[in-house]
N, CA, C and O atoms as CSV, one atom per row, in Angstrom:
chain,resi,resn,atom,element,x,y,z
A,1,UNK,N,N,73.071,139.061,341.617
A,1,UNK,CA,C,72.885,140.104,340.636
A,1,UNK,C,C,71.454,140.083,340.102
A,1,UNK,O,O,70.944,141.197,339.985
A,2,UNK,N,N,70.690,139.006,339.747
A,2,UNK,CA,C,69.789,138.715,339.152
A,2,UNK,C,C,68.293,139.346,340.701
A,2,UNK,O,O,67.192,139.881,340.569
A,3,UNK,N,N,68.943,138.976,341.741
A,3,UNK,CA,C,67.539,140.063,342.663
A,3,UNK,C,C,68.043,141.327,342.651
A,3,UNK,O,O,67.332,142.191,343.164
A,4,UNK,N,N,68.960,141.610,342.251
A,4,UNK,CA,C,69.556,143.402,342.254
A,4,UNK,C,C,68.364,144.193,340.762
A,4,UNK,O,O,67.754,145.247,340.582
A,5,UNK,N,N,68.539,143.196,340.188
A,5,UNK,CA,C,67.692,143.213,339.050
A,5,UNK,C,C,66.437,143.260,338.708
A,5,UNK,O,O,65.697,143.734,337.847
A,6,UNK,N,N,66.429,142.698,339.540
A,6,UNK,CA,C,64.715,142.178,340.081
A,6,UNK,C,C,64.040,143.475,340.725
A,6,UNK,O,O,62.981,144.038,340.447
A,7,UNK,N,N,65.038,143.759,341.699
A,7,UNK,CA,C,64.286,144.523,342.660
A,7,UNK,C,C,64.447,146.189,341.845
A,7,UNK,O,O,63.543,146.978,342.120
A,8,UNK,N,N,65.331,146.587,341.079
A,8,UNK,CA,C,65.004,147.307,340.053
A,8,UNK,C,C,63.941,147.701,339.230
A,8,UNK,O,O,63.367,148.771,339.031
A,9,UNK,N,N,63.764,145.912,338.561
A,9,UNK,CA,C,62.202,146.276,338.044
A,9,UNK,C,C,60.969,146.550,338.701
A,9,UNK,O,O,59.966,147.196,338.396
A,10,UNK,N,N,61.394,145.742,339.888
A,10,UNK,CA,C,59.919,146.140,341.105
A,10,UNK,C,C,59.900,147.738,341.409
A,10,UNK,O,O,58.881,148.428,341.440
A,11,UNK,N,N,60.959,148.097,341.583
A,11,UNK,CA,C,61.247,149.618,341.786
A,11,UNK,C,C,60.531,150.583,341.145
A,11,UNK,O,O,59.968,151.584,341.589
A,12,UNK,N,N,60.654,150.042,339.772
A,12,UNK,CA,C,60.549,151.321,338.549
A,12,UNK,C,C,58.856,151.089,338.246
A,12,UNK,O,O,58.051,151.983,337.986
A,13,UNK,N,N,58.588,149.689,338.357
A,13,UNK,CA,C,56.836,149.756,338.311
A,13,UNK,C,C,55.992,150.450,339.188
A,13,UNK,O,O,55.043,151.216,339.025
A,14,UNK,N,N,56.436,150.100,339.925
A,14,UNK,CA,C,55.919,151.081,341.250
A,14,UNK,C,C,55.886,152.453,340.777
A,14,UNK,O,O,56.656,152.995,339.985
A,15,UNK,N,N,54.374,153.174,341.683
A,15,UNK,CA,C,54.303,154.822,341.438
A,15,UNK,C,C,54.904,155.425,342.011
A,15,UNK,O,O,54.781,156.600,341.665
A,16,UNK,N,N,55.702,155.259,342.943
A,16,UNK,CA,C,56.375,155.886,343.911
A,16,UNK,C,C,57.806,155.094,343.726
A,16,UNK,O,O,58.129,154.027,343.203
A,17,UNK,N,N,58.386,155.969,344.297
A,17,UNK,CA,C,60.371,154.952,343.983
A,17,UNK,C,C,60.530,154.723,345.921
A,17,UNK,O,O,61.649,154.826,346.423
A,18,UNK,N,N,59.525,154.478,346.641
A,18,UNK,CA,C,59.542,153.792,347.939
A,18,UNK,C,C,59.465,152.353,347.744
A,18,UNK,O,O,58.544,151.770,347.171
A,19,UNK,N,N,60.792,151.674,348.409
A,19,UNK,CA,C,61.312,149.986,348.501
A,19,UNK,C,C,60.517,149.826,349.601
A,19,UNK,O,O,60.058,150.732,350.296
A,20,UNK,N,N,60.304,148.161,349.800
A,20,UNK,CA,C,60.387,147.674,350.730
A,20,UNK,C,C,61.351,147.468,351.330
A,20,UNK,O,O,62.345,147.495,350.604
A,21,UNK,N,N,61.685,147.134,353.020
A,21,UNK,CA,C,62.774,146.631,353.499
A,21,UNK,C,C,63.924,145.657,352.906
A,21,UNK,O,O,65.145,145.737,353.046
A,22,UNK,N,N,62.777,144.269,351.865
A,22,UNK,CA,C,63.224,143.131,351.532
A,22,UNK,C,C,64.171,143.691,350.106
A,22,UNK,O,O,65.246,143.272,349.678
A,23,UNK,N,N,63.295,144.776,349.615
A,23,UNK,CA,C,64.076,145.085,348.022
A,23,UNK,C,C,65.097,146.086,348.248
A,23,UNK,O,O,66.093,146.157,347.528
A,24,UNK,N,N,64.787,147.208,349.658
A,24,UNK,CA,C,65.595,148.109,349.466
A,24,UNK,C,C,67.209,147.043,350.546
A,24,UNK,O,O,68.337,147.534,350.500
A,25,UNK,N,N,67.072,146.296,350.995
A,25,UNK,CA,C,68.500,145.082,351.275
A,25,UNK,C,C,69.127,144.601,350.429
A,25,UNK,O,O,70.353,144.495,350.409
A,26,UNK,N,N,68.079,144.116,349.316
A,26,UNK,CA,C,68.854,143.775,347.889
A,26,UNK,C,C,69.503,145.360,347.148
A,26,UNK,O,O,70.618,145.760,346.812
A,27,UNK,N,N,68.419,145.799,347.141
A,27,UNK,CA,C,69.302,147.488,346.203
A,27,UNK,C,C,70.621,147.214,347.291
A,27,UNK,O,O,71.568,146.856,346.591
A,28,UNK,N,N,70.968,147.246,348.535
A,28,UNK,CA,C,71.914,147.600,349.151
A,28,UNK,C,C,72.878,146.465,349.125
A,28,UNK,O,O,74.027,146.781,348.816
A,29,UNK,N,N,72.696,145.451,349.334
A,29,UNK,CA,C,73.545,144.140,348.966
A,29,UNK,C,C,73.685,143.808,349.928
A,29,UNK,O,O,74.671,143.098,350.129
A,30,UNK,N,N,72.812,144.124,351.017
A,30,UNK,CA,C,73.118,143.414,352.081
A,30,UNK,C,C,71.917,142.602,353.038
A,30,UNK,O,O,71.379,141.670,352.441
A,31,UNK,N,N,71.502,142.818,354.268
A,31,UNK,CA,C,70.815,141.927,355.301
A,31,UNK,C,C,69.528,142.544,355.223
A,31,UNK,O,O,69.450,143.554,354.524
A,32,UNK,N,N,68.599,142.169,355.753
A,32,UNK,CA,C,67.309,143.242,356.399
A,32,UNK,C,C,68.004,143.733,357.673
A,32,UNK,O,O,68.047,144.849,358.191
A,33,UNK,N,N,68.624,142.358,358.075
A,33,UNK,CA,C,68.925,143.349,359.746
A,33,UNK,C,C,69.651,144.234,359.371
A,33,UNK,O,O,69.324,145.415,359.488
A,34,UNK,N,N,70.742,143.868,358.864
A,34,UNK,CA,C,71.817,145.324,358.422
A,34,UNK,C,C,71.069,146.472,358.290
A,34,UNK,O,O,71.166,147.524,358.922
A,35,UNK,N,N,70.186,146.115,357.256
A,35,UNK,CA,C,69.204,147.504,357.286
A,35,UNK,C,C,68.239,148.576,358.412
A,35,UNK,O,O,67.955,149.765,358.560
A,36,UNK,N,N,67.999,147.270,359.023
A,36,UNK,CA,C,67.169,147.855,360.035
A,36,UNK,C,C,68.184,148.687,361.132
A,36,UNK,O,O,68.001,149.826,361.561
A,37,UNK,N,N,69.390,147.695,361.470
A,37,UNK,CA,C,70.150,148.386,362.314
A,37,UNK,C,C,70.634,149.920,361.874
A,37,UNK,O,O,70.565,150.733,362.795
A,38,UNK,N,N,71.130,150.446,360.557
A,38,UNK,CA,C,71.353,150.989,360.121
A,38,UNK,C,C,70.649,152.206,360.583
A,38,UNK,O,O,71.086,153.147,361.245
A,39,UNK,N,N,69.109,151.927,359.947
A,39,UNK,CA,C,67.618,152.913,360.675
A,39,UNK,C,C,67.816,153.015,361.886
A,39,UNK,O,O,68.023,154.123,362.381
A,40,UNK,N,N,67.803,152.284,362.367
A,40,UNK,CA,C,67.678,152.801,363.648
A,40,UNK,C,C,68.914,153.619,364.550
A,40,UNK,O,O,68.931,154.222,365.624
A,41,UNK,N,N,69.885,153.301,363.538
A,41,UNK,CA,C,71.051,154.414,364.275
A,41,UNK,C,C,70.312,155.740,363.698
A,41,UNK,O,O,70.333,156.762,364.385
A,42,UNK,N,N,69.858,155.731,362.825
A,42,UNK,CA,C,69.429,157.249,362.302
A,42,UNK,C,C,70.737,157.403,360.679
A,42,UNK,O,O,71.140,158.474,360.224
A,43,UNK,N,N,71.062,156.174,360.221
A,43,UNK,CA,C,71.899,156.800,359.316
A,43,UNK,C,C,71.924,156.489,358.049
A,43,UNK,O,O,72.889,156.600,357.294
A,44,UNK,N,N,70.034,155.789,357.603
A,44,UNK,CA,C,69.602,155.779,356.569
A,44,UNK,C,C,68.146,156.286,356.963
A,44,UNK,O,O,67.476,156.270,357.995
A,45,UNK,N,N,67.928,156.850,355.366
A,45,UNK,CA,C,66.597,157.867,355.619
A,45,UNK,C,C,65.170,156.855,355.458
A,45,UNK,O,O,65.228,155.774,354.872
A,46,UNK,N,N,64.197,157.266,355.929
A,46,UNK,CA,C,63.236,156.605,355.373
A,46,UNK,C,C,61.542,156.982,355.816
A,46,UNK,O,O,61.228,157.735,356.738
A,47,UNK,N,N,60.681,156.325,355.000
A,47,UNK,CA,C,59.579,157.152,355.889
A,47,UNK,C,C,58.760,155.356,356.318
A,47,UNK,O,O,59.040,154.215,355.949
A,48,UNK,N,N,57.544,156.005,357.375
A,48,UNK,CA,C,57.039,154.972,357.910
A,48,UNK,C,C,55.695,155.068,357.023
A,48,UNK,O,O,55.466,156.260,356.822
A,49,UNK,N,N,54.719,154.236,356.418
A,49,UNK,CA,C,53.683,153.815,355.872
A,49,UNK,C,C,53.414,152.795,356.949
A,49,UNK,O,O,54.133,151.831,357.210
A,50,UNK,N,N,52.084,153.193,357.645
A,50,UNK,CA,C,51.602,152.642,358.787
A,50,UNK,C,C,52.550,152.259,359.794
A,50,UNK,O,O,53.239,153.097,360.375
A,51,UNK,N,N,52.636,150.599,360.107
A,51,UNK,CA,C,53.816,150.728,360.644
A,51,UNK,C,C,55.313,150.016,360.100
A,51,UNK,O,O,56.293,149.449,360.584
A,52,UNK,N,N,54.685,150.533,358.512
A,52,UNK,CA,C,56.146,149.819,357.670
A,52,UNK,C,C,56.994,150.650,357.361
A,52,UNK,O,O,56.670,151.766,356.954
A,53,UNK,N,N,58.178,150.286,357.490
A,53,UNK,CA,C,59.389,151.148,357.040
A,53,UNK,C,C,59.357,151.498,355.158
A,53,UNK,O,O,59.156,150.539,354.413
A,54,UNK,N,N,59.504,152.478,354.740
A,54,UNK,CA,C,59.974,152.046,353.137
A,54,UNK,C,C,61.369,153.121,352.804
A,54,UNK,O,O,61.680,154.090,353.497
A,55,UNK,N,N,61.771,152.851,352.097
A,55,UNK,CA,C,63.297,153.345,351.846
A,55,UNK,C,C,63.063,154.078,350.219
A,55,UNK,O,O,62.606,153.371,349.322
A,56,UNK,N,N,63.269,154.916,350.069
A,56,UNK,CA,C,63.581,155.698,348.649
A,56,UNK,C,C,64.847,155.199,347.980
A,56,UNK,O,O,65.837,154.799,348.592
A,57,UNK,N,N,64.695,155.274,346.442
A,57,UNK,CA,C,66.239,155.161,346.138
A,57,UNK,C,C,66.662,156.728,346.554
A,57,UNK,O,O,67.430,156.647,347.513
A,58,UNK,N,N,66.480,157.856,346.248
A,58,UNK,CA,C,67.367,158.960,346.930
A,58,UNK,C,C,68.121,158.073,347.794
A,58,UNK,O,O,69.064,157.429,347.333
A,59,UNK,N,N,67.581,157.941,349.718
A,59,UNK,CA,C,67.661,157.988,350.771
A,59,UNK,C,C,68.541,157.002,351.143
A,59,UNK,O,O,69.083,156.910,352.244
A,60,UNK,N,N,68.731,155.944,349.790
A,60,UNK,CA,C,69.385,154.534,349.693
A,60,UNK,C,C,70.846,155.001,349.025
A,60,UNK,O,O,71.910,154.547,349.445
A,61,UNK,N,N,70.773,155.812,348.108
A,61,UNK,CA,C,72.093,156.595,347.110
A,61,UNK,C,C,72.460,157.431,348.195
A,61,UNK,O,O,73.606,157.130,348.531
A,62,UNK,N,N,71.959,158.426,348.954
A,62,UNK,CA,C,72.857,158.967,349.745
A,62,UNK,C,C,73.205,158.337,350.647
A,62,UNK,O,O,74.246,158.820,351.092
A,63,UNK,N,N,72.727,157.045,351.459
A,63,UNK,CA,C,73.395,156.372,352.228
A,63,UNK,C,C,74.703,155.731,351.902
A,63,UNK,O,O,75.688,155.545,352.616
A,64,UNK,N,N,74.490,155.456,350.728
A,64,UNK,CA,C,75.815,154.456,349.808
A,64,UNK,C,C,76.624,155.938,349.756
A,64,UNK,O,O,77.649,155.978,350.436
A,65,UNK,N,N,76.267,157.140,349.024
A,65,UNK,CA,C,77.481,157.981,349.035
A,65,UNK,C,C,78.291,158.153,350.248
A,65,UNK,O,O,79.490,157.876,350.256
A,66,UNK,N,N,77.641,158.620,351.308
A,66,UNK,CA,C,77.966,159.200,352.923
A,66,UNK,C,C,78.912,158.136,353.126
A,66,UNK,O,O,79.996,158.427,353.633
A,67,UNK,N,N,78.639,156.820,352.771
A,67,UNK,CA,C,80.160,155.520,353.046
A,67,UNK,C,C,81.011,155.547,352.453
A,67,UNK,O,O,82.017,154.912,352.770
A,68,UNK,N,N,80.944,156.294,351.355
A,68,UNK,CA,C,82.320,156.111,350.431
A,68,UNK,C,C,83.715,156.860,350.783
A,68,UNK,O,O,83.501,158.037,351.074
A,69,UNK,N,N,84.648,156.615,350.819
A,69,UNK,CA,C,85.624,157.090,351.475
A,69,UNK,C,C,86.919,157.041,349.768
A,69,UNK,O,O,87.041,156.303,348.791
A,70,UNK,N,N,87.650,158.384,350.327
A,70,UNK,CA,C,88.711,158.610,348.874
A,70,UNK,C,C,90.064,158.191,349.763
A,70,UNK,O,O,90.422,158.806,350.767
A,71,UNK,N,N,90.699,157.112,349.244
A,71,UNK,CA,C,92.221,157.110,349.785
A,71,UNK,C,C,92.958,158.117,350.382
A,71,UNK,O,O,92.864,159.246,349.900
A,72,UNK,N,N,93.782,157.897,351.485
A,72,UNK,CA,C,94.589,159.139,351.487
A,72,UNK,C,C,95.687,159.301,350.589
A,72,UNK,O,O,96.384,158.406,350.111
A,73,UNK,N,N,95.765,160.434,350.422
A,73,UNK,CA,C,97.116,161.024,349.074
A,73,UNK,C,C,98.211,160.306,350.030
A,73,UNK,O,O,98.152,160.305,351.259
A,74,UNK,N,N,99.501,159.525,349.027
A,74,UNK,CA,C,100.533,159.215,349.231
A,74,UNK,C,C,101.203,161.049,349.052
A,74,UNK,O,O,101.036,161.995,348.281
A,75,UNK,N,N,102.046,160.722,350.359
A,75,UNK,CA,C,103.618,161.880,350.033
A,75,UNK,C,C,104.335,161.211,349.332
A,75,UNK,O,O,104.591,160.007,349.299
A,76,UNK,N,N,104.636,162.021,348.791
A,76,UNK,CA,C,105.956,161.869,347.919
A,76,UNK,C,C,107.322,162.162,349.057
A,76,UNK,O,O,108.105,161.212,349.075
A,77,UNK,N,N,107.502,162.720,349.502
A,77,UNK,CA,C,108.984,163.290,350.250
A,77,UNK,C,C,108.646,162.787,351.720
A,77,UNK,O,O,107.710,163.198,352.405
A,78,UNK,N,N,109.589,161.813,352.083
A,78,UNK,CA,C,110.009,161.621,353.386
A,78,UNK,C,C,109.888,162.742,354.369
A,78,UNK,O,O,110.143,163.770,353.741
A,79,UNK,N,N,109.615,163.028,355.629
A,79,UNK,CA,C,110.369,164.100,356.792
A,79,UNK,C,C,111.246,164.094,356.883
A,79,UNK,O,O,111.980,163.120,356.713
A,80,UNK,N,N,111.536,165.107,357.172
A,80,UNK,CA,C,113.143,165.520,357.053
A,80,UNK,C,C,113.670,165.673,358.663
A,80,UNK,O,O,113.090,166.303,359.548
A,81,UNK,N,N,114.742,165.032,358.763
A,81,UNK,CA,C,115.289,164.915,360.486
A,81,UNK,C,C,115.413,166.161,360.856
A,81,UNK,O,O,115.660,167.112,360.115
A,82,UNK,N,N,115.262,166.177,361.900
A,82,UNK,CA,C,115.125,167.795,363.205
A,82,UNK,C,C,116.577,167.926,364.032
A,82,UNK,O,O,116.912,168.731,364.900
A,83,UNK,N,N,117.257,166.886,363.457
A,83,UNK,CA,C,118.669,167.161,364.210
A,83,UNK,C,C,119.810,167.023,363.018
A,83,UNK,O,O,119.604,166.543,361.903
A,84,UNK,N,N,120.882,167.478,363.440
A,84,UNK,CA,C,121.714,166.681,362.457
A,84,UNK,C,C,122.693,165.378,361.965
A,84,UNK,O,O,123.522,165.152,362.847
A,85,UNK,N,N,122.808,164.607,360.993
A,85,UNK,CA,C,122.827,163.730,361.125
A,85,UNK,C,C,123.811,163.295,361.835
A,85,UNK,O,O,123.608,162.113,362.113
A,86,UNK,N,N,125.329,163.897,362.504
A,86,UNK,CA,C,125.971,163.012,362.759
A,86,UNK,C,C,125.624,162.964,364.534
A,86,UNK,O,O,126.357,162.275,365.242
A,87,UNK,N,N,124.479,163.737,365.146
A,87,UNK,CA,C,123.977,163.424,366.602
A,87,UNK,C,C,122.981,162.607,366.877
A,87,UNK,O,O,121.896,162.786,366.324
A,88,UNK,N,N,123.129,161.797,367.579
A,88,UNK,CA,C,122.403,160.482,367.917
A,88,UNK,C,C,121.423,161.792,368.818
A,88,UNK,O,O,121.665,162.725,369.584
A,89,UNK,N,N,120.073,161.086,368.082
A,89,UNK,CA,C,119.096,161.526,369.261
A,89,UNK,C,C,119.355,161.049,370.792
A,89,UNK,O,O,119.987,160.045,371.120
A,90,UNK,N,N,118.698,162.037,371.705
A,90,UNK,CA,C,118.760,161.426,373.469
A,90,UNK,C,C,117.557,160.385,373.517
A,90,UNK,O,O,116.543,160.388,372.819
A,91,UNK,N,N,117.987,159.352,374.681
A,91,UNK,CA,C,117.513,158.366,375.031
A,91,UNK,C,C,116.432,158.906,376.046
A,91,UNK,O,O,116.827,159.832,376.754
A,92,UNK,N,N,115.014,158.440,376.253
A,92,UNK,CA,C,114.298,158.948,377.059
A,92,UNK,C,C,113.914,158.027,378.206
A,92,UNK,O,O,113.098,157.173,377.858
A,93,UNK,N,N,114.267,157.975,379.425
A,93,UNK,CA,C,113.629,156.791,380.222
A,93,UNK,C,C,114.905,156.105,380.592
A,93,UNK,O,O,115.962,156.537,380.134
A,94,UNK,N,N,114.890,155.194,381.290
A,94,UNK,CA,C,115.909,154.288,381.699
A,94,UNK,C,C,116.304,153.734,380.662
A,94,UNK,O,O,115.581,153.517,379.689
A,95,UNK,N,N,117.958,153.327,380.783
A,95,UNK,CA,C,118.388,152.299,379.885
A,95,UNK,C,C,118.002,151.071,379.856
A,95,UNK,O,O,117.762,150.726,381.013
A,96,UNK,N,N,117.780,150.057,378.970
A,96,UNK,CA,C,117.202,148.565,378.829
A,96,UNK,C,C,118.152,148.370,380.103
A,96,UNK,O,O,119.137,149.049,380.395
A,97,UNK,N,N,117.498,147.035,380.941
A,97,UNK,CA,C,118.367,146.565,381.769
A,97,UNK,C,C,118.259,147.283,383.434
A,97,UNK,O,O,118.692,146.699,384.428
A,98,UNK,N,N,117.669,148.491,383.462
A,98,UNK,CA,C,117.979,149.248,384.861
A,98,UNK,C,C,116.799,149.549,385.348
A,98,UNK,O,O,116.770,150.458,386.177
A,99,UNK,N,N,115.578,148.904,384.986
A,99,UNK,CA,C,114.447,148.906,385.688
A,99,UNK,C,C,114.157,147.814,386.817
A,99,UNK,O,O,114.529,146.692,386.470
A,100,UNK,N,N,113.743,147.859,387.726
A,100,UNK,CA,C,113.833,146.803,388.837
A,100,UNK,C,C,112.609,145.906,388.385
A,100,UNK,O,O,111.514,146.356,388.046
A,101,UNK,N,N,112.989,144.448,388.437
A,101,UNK,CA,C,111.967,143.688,388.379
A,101,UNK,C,C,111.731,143.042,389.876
A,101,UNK,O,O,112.452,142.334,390.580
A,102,UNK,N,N,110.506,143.551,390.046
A,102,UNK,CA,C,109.472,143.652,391.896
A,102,UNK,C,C,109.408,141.612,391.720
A,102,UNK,O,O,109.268,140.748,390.854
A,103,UNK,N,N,109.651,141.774,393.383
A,103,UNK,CA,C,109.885,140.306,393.342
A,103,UNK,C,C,108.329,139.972,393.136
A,103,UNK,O,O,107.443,140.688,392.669
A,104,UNK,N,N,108.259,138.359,393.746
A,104,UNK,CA,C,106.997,138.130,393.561
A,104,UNK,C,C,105.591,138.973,394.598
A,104,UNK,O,O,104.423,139.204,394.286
A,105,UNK,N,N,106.300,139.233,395.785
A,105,UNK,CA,C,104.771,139.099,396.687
A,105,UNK,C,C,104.703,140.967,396.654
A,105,UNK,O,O,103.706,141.495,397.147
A,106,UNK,N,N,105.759,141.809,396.082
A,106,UNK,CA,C,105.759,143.433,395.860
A,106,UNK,C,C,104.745,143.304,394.742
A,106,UNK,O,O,103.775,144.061,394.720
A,107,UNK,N,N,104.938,142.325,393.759
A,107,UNK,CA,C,103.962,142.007,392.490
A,107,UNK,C,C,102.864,141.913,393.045
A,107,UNK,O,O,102.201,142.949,393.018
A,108,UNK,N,N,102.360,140.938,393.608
A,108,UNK,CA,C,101.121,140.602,394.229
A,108,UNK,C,C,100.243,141.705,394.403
A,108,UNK,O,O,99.162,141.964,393.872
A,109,UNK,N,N,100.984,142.358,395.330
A,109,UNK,CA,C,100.431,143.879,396.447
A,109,UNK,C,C,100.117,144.854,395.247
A,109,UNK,O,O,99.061,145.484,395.311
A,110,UNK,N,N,101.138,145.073,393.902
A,110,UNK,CA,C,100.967,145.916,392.998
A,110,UNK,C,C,99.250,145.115,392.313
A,110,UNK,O,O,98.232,145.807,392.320
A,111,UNK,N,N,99.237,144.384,392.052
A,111,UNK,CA,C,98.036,144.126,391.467
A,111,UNK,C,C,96.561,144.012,391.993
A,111,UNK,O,O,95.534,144.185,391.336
A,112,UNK,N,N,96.710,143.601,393.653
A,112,UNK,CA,C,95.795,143.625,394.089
A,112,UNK,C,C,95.221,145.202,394.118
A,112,UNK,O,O,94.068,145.632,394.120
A,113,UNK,N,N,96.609,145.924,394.142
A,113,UNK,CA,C,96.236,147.649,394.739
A,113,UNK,C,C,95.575,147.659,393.309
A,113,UNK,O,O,94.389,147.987,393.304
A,114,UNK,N,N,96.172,147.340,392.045
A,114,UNK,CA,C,95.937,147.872,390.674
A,114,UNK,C,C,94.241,147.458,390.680
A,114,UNK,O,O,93.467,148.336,391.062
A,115,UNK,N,N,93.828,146.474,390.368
A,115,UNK,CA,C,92.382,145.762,390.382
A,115,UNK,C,C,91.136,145.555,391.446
A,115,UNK,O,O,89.987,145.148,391.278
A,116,UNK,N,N,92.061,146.140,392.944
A,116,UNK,CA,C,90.868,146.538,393.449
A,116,UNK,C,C,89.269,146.859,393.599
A,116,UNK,O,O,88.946,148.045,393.653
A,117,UNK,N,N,88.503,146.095,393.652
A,117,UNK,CA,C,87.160,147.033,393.602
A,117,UNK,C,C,87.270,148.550,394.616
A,117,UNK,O,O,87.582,148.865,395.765
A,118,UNK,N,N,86.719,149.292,393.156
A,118,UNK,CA,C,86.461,150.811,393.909
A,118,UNK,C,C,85.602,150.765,395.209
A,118,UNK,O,O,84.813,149.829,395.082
A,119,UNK,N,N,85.433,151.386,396.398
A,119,UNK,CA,C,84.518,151.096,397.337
A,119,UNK,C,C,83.584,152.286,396.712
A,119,UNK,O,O,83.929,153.347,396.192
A,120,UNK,N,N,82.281,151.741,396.945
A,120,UNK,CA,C,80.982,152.242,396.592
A,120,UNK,C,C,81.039,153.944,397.867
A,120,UNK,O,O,81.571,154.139,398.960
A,121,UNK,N,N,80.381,154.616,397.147
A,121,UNK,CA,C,79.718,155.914,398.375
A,121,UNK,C,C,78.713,155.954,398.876
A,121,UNK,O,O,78.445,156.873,399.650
């Protein structure tokens, strides 16, 4: 808390509200790399001063907004069944029990066919 603080006051002295990498990680609470990776996806803003990165608080607040996510709304009311209740839905697929289990060397052949290398063109 106390470099969140810090880097606040460094912030506000400054003529410009452009961070460094090191202060705008603390504003964010997190890594430099985090940061950098971030930039370089393209999904924090920033401008280059020679060949230094610097970060705005704007560019730092809309990054933190764009992450924030609102719960989804709980329903209140269950779905309501599509049949009625005293018909058992139909079974789809074989019954448990009536699928053939492939001996061993039908197994084999199934997997080699399955994992095959593709032949090249």
């Amino acid at each position: 808390m106390m470099k969140f603080v810090k880097a606040l006051k460094m912030a506000s002295t400054l003529k410009s509200d452009l961070l460094t990498e090191q202060y705008a990680a603390v504003w964010l609470d997190t890594s430099i790399y985090t940061l950098r990776r971030e930039r370089k996806r393209g999904n924090i803003g920033f401008t280059m001063i020679g060949s230094r990165a610097r970060y705005s608080t704007a560019d730092l607040q809309a990054y933190v907004d764009s992450k924030s996510s609102t719960p989804c709304p709980k329903t209140v009311f269950k779905s309501e069944p599509t049949t009625s209740p005293g018909t058992k839905a139909p079974l789809f697929g074989k019954p448990l029990g009536m699928t053939p289990i492939p001996d061993k060397q039908s197994a084999y052949l199934l997997a080699q066919k399955t994992f095959k290398k593709p032949k090249s063109a």
